[in-house]
C-alpha positions as CSV (number, residue, x, y, z in Angstrom):
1,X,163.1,38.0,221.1
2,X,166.1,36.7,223.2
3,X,169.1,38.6,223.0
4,X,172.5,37.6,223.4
5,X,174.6,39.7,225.7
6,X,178.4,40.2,226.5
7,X,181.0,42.3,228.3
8,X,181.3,45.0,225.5
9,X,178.0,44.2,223.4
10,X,177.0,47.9,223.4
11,X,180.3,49.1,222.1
12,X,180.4,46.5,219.8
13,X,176.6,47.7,218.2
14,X,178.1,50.5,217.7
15,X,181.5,50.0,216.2
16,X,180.4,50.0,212.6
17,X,179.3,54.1,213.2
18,X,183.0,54.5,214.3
19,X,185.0,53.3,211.5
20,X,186.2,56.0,209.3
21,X,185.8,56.2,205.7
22,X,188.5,55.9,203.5
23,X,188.9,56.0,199.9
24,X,189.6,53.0,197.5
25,X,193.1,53.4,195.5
26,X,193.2,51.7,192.2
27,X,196.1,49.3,191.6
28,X,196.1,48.8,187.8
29,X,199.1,46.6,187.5
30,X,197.3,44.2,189.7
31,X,194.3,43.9,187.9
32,X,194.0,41.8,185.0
33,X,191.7,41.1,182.3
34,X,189.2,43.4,180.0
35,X,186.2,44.6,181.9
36,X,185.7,44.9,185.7
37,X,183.8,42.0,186.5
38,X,185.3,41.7,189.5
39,X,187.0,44.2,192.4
40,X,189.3,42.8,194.8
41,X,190.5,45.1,197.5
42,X,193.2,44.7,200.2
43,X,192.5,46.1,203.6
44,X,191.4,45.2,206.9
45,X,187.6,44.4,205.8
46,X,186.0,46.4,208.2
47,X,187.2,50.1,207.0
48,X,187.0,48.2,203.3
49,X,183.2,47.9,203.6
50,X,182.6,51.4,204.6
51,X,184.6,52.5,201.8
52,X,182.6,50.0,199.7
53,X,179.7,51.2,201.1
54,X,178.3,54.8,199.2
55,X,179.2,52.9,195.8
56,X,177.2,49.6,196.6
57,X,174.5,49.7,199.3
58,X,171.6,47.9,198.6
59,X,172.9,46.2,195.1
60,X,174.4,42.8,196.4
61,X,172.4,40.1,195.4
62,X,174.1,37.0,197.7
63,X,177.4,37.9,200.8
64,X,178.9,34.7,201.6
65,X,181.2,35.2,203.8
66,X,184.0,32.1,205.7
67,X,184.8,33.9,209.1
68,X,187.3,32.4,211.9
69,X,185.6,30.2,213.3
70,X,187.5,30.7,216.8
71,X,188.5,27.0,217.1
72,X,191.6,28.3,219.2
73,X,194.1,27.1,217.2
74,X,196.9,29.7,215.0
75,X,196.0,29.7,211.5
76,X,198.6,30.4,209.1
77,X,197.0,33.6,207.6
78,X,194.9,35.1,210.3
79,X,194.5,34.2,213.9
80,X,191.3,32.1,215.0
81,X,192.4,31.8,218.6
82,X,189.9,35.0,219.9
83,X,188.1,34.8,223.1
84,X,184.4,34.9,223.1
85,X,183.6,38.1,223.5
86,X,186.5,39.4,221.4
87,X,185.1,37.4,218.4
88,X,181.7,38.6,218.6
89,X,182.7,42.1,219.0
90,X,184.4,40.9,215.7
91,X,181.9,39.5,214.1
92,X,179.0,41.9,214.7
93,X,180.5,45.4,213.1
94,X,181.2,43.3,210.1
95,X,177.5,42.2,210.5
96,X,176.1,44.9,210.7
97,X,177.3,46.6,207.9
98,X,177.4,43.3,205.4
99,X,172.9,43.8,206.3
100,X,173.3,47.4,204.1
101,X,174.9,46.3,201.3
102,X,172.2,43.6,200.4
103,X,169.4,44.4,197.9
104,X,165.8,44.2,199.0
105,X,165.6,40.1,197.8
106,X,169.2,39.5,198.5
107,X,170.9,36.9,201.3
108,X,173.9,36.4,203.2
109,X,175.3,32.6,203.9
110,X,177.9,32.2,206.3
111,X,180.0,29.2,207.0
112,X,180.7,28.1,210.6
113,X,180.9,25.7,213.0
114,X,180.0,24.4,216.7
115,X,182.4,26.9,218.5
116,X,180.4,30.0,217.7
117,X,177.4,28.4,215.2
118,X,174.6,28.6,218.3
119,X,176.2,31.8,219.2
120,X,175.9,33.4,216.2
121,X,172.5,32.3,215.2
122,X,171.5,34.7,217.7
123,X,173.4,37.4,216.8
124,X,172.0,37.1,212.7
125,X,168.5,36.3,214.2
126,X,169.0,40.3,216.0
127,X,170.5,42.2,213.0
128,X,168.7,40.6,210.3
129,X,165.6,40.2,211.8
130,X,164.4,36.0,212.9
131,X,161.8,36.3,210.8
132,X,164.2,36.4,207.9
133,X,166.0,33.3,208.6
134,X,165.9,31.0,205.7
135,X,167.8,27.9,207.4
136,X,170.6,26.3,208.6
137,X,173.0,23.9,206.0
138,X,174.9,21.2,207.0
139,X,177.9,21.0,205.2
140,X,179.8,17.0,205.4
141,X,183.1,18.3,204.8
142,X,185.1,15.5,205.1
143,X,184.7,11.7,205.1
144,X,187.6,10.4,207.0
145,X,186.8,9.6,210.8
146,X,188.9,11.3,213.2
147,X,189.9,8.5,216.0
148,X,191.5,10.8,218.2
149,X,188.9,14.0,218.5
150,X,187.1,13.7,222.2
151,X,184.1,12.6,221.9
152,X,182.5,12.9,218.3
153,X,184.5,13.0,215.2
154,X,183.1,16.6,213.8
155,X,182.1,16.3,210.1
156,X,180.0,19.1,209.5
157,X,179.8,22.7,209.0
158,X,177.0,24.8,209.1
159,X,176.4,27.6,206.7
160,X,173.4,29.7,208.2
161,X,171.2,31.7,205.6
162,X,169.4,34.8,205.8
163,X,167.5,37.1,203.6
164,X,167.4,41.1,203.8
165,X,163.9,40.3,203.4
166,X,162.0,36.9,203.9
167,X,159.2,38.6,201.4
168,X,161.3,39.0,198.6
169,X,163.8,36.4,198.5
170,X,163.4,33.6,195.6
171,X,166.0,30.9,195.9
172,X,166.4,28.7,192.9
173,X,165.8,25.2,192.4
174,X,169.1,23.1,192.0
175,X,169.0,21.1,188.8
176,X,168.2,17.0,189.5
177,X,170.9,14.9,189.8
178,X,171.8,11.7,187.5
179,X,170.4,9.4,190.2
180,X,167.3,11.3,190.7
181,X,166.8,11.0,186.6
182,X,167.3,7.2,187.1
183,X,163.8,6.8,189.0
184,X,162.1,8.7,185.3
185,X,161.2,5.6,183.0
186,X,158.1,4.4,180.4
187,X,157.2,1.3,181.1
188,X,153.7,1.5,178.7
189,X,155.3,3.9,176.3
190,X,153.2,6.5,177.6
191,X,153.1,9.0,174.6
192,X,153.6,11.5,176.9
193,X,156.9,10.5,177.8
194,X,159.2,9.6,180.9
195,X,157.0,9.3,184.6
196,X,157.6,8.3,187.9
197,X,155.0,6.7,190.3
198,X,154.4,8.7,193.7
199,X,152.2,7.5,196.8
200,X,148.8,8.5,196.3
201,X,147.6,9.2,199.6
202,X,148.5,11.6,202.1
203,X,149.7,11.8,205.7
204,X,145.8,13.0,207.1
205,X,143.5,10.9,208.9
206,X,140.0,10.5,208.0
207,X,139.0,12.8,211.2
208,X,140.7,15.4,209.6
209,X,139.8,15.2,205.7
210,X,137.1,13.2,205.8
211,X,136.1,13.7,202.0
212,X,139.5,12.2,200.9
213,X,138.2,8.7,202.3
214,X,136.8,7.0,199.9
215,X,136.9,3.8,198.1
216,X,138.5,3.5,194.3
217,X,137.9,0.4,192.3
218,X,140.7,-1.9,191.3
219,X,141.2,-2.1,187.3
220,X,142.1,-5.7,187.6
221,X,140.0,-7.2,190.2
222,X,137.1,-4.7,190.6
223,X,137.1,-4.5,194.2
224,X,136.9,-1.0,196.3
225,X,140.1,-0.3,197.6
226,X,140.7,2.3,200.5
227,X,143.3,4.2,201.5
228,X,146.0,2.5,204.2
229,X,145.2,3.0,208.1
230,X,145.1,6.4,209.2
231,X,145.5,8.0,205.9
232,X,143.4,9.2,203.2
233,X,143.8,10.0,199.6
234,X,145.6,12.6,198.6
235,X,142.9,13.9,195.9
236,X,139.6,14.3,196.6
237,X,136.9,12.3,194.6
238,X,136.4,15.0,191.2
239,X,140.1,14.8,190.7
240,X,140.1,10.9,191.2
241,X,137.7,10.5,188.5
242,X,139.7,12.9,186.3
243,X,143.1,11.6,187.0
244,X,141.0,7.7,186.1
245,X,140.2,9.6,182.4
246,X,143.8,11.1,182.0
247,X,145.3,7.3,182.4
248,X,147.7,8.9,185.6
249,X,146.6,5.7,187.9
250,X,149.3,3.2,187.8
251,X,148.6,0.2,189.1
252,X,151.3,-1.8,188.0
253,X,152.7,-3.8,184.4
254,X,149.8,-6.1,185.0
255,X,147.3,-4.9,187.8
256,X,149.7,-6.3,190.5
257,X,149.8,-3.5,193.1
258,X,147.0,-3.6,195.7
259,X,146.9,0.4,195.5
260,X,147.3,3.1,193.0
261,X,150.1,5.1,192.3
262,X,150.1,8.4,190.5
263,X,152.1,8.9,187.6
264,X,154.3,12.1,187.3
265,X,155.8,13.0,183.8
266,X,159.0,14.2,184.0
267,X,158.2,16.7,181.0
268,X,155.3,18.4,184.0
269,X,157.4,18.8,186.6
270,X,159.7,21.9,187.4
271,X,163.1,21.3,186.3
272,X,164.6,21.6,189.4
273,X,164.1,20.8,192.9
274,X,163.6,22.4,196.6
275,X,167.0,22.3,198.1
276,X,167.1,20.5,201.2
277,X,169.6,21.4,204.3
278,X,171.5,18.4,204.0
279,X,174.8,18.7,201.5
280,X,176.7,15.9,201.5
281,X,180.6,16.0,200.1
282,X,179.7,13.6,196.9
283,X,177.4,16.6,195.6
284,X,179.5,19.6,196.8
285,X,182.8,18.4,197.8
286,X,184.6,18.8,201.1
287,X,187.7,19.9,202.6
288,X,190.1,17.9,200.5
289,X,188.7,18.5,197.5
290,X,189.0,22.2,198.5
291,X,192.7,21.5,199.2
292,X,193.7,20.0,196.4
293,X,191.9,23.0,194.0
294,X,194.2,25.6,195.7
295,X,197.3,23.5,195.5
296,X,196.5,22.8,191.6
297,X,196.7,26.7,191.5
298,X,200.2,27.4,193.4
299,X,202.3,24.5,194.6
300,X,203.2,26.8,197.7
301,X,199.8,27.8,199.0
302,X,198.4,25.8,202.0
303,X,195.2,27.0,203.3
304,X,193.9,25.3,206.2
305,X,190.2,25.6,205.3
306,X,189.7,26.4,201.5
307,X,185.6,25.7,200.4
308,X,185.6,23.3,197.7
309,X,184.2,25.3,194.3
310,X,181.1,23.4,194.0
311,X,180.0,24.2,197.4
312,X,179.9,28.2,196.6
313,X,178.7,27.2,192.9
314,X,175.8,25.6,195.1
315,X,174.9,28.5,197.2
316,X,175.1,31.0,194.1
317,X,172.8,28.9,191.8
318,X,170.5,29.4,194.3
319,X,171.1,32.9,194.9
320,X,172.0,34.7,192.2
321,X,171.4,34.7,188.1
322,X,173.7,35.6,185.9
323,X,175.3,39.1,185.9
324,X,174.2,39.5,189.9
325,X,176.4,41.0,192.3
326,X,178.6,38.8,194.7
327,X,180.2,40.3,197.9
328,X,182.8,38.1,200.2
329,X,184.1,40.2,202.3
330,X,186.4,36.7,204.0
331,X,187.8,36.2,201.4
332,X,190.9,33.9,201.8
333,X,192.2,31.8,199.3
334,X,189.7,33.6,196.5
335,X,187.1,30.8,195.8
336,X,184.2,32.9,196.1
337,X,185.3,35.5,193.5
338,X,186.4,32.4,191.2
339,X,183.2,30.7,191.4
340,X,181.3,34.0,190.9
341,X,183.7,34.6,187.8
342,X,183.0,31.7,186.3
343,X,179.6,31.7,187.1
344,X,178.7,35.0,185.1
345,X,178.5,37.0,188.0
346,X,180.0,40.4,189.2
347,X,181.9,39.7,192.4
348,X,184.0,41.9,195.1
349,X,186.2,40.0,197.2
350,X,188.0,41.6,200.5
351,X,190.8,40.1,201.8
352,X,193.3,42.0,204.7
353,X,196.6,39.7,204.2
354,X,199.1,39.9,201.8
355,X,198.2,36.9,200.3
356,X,195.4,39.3,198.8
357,X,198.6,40.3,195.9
358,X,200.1,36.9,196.1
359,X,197.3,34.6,195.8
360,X,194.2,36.0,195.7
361,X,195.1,38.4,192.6
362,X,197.3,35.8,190.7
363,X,194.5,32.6,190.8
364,X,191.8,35.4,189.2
365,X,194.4,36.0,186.8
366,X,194.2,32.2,186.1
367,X,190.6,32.4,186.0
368,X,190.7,35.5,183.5
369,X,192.7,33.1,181.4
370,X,190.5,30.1,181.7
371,X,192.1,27.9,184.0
372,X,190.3,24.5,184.2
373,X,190.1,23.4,187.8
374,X,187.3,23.0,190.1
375,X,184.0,24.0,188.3
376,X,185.5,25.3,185.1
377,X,184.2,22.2,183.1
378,X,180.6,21.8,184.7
379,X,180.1,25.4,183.6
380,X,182.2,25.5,180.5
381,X,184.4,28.3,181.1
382,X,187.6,28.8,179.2
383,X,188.2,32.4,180.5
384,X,187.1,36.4,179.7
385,X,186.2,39.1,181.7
386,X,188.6,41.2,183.9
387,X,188.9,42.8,187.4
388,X,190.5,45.7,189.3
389,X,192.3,45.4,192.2
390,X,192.2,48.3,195.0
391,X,193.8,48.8,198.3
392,X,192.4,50.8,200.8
393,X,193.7,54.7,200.8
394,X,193.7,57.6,202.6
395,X,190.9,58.5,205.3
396,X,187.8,61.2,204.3
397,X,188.5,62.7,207.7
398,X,191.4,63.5,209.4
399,X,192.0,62.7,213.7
400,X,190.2,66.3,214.0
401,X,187.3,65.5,211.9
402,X,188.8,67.8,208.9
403,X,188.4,67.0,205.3
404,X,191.5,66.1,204.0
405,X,192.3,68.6,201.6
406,X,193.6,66.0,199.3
407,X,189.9,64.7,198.6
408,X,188.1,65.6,195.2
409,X,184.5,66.8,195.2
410,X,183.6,63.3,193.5
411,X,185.0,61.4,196.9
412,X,182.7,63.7,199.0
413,X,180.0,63.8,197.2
414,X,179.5,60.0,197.0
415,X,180.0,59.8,200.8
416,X,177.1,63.2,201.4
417,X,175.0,61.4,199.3
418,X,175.2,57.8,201.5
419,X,175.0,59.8,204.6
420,X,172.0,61.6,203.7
421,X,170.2,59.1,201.4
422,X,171.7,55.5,202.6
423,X,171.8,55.0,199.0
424,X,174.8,54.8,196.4
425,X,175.7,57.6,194.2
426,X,175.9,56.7,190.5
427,X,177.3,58.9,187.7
428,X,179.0,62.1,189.8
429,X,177.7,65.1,188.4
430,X,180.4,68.5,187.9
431,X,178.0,70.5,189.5
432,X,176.8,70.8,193.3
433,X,173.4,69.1,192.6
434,X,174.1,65.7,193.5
435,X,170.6,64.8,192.9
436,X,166.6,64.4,194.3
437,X,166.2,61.4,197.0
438,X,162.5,61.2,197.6
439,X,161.6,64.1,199.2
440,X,164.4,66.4,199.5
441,X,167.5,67.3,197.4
442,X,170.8,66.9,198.0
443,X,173.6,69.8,197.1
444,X,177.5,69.7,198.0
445,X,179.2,72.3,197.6
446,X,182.8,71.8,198.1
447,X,186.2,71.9,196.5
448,X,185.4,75.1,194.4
449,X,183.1,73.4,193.0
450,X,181.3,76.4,191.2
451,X,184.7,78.2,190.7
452,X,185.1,81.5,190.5
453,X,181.5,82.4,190.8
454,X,180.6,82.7,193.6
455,X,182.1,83.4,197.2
456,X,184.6,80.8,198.8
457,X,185.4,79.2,195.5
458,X,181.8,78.0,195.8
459,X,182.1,76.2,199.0
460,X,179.9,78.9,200.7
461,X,176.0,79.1,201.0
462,X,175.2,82.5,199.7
463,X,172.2,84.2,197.6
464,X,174.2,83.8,194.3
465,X,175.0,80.6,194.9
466,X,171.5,79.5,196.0
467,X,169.9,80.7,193.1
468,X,172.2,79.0,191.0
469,X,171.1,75.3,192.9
470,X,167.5,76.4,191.9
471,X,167.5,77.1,188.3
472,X,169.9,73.7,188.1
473,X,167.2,71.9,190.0
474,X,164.2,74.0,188.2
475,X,165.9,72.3,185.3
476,X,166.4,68.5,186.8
477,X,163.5,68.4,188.3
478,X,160.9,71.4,187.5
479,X,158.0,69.8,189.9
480,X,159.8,69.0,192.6
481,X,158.4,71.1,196.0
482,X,160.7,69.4,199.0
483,X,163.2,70.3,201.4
484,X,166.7,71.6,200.0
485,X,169.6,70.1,201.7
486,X,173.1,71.7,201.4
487,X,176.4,71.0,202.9
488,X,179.1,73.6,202.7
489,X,181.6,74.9,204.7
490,X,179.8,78.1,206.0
491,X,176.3,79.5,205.1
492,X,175.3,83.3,204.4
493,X,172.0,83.0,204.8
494,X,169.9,83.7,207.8
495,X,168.0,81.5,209.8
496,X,164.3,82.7,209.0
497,X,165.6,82.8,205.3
498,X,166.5,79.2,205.4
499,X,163.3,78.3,207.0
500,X,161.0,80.2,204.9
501,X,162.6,78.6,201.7
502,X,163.0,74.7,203.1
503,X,166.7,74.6,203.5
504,X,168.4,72.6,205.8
505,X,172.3,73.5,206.0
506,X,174.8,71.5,207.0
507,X,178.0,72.6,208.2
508,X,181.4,70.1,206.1
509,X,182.7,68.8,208.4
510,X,180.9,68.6,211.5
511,X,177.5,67.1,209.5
512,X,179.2,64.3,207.5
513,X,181.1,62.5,210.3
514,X,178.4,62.9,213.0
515,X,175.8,61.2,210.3
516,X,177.6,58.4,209.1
């Protein structure tokens, strides 16, 4: 596969190992609502995502995410003047971690346009595999001609689509639209309802499907008609004669067409369609519709490129159902996490300004309350639900690669667990047992976790405290036979002992921050 390279591409692979974790600090006053649909977090989305990351890998249905686009102009908010190479080595951390957070038939959309688009279809097609690559959008986002842009007037975006796993990903149909509903009608009061005729022949030539070239005889006249010039039917004979008995031949009010068309009952078909790549601004808005939702919210914010609501409503109807997770880590002006909201589903938004408190928080507060712009009345939503707001905190690890002493066992522990099992930690457990992951189990022991009984407040591997991890896990899990992992800060044991009873020790801190 072609790979696209740059001045620090190596580096820039690798960045997403390098960012520290940091814990999330709540900021109740900031949330709003009942329930936690929703989680916004302030912070530079990079180090937000690896924070996010032991409490959400592998459980986000759809990631849409609006980058810069690096038009090298100043944005208000952020700057989109990088070079190149400094906007891929952007881009591809962010990338790369965005890939774990997705569930095993989840997808990521991403909005962009000409500057980067090509640039960065290569750079998906290498971290989430080209074989995974559902397709490319085009996105009319405005109408209005621009007479002074050298050489085309740009109209379009693209949004480019991939799945975690081309297997297991299952868009939706989007629902028909009025017009398409218009072509449904009942000319002969069919009992069975509202039909459409289609073509009844097929784009094969006789040389290739020889025995769907046959005559069928007119109703009206009785002579043989045959399909037109290099094409054949598109049934073969059996299901001629059956679609003949079933009264699905139309061949006009009176016999006037010269060849058949097929009926197709509305009531038969799916009830939605295949969604094409093609979304024009009078089915999902554009740019100024976008506008003109943000300014309805707060007179005084002016973002240069908002997405309409109906063009994330889009993407998430085909996406995501009802109570899925939602993860825009680009947040800007908040439409993602208002859509999602209003949608039914669970949403995190990431967002590094301070608009994140002065915009972001304050329009989901409108949305909590039932605010009635953009989608509100296609979906019917007058309001509910609630989310927390979060900045980012203090780092796991300190410039030495020492634990903060400020860090609870329940921090740790959720970040052991991700490093050993790439998996989230759910309910935290008050005990050093964190829990079985396939074929080994996972102990932490840390923090004085086990008190005063044992050595080190618990936070060394000894005899006692080994034999207290097995009758916990003979307990949990009275089968299991596998390997014993343990972090601590020292171990007691010697080596032949560990290997004899399928331990592996590893040493807090050193172990952590060399596997995450």
């Amino acid at each position: 596969m072609p790979l696209l390279h740059w001045l620090t591409r190596d580096e820039d692979l690798r960045a997403a190992d390098r960012v520290q974790y940091r814990l999330l600090d709540e900021i109740p006053e900031l949330g709003h609502g009942d329930g936690d649909d929703g989680l916004l977090v302030q912070g530079d989305n990079l180090e937000a995502l690896k924070a996010l990351l032991p409490f959400y890998a592998g459980r986000v249905k759809c990631i849409y995410i609006d980058p810069p686009y690096n038009t090298r102009s100043a944005f208000e908010h952020y700057d989109d003047s990088l070079e190149h190479a400094k906007w891929l080595a952007m881009i591809v951390p962010r990338l790369t971690l965005l890939r774990e957070f997705l569930s095993e038939d989840g997808s990521i959309w991403v909005s962009i346009d000409d500057n980067e688009g090509h640039y960065l279809k290569v750079v998906m097609d290498e971290i989430f595999g080209r074989r995974n690559f559902v397709g490319n959008v085009i996105w009319q986002k405005k109408y209005a001609k621009q007479n002074d842009a050298f050489g085309f007037s740009n109209s379009h975006d693209h949004v480019h689509v991939y799945a975690k796993s081309a297997v297991d990903f299952s868009p939706q149909k989007i629902p028909r639209t009025e017009q398409q509903l218009k072509g449904y009608k009942n000319p002969d009061d069919d009992p069975r309802g509202l039909w459409q005729s289609v073509v009844y022949t097929c784009a094969k030539t006789v040389d290739e499907r020889p025995n769907l070239y046959y005559p069928i005889q007119h109703p009206k006249t009785g002579h043989d008609v045959w399909p037109a010039r290099n094409r054949v039917w598109a049934f073969d004979r059996g299901a001629t004669k059956e679609n003949i008995r079933d009264a699905r031949l139309w061949w006009g009010t009176n016999g006037e067409l010269e060849k058949p068309r097929k009926k197709s009952f509305l009531n038969e078909v799916k009830t939605g369609i295949v969604p094409d790549t093609l979304w024009l601004r009078t089915e999902v808005g554009d740019n100024q519709d976008a506008r003109r939702e943000v300014r309805a919210l707060s007179a005084d914010a002016d973002f240069s490129t908002p997405k309409p609501e109906a063009l994330i409503q889009r993407i998430l109807h085909i996406a995501t159902n009802p109570g899925d997770l939602v993860l825009d880590s680009f947040l800007g002006s908040g439409t993602t996490a208002a859509v999602a909201h209003k949608m039914g589903r669970r949403w995190i938004g990431v967002e590094m300004g301070d608009h994140a408190r002065t915009h972001c928080a304050l329009r989901m507060q409108k949305v909590v309350e039932g605010e009635q712009g953009g989608i509100s009345k296609d979906v019917d939503w007058h309001g509910g639900g609630g989310f927390r707001f979060c900045a980012l905190g203090q780092a796991v690890f300190d410039e030495d690669g020492r634990i903060d002493p400020a860090i609870r066992f329940a921090d740790l522990a959720r970040h052991v667990w991700f490093s050993e099992t790439r998996q989230p930690l759910g309910n935290v457990p008050n005990s050093p047992l964190l829990g079985v992951a396939g074929e080994r189990v996972v102990a932490l022991l840390y923090n004085g976790i086990l008190k005063d009984r044992s050595a080190g407040g618990g936070n060394v591997l000894t005899r006692p405290v080994l034999r207290l991890i097995r009758d916990e896990l003979a307990t949990a899990a009275p089968d299991f036979a596998g390997d014993l992992v343990v972090y601590g800060a020292a171990c007691r044991l010697s080596d032949a002992t560990l290997k004899d009873q399928g331990i592996l020790f590893r040493q807090t801190p050193y172990d952590i921050s060399a596997r995450t």
